[in-house]
C-alpha positions as CSV (number, residue, x, y, z in Angstrom):
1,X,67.1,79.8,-58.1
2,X,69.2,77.8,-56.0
3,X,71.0,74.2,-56.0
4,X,73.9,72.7,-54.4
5,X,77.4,71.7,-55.6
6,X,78.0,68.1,-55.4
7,X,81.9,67.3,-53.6
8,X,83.1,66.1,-56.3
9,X,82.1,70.0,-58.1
10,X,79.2,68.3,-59.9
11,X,76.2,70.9,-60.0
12,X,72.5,69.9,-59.4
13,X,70.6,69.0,-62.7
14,X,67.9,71.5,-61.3
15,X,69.9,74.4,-62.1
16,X,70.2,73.7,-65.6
17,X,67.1,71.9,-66.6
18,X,63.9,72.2,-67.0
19,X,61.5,72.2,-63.8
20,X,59.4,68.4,-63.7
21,X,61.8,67.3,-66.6
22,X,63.0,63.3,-65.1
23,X,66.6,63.6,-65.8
24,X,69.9,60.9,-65.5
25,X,73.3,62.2,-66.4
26,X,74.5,60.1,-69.3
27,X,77.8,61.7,-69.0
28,X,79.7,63.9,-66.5
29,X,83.0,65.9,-66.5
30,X,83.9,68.4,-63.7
31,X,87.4,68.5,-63.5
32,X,90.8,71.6,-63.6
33,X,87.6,74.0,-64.1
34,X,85.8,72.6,-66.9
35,X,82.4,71.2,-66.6
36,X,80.7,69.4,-69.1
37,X,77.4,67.5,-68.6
38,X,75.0,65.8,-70.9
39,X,71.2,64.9,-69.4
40,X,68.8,63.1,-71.2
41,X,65.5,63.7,-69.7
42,X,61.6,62.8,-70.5
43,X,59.2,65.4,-70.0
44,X,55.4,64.6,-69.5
45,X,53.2,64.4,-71.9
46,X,55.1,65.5,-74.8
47,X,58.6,63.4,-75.1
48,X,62.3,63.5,-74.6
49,X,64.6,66.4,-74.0
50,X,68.5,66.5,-74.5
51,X,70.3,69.2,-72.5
52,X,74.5,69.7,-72.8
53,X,75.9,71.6,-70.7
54,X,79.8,73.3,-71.6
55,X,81.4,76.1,-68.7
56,X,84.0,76.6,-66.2
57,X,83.8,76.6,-62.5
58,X,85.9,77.9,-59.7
59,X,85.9,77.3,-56.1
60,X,82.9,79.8,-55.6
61,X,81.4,80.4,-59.2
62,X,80.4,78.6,-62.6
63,X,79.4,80.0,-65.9
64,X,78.3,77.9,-68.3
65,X,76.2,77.6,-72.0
66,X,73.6,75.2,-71.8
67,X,72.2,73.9,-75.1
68,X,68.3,72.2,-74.8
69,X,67.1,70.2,-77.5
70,X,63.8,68.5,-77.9
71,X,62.4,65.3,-79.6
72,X,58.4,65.8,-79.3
73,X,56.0,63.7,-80.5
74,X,54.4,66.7,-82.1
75,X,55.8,69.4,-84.8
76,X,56.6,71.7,-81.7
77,X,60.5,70.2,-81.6
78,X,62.9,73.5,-80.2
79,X,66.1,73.9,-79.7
80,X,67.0,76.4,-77.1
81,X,70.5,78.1,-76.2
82,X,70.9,79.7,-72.0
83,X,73.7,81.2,-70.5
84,X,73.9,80.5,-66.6
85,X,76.2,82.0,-63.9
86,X,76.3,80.9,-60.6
87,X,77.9,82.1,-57.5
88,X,78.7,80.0,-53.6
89,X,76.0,81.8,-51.7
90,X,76.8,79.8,-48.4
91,X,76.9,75.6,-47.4
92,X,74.4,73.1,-48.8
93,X,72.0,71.8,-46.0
94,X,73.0,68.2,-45.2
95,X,70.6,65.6,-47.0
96,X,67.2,64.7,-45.1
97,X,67.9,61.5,-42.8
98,X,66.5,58.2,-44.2
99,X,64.5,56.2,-41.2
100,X,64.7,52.4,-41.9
101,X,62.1,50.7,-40.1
């Protein structure tokens, strides 16, 4: 798995959550190597999904715990505790250019 490493040492959601979950960061801390991030995602056909994610990062690594929790519209609610390590494999391609017509 790979992401990129926001400037501002904010990680991509797609290394923490689930793959096809639709995610917005409802609150984001990345600062003197701490790194706390809370999503709150839908996921399709079954309901919403809460991740919190609590670590540390350096200039070239993280480790953090994440902590997924769901809110399905059927009995099959789970909650779900990860640990992730990352490491700075090399530079983040530059975005795709947007043409404007």
């Amino acid at each position: 798995l790979t992401g990129c490493v926001a400037a501002d040492g904010t990680p991509d959601a797609s290394l923490f959550v689930h793959p096809g979950d639709q995610c917005t960061a409802s609150q984001s801390y990345t600062r003197g190597a701490i790194l706390n991030i809370q999503y709150h995602c839908s996921r399709k056909g079954a309901g919403s999904v809460n991740y919190s994610v609590d670590g540390q990062f350096t200039a070239d690594a993280f480790t953090a715990t994440v902590t997924e929790g769901t809110n399905f519209a059927t009995p099959d609610d789970y909650k779900l505790v990860t640990k992730v390590t990352g490491k700075r494999s090399g530079t983040c391609p530059a975005p795709a250019a947007t043409l404007k017509g």
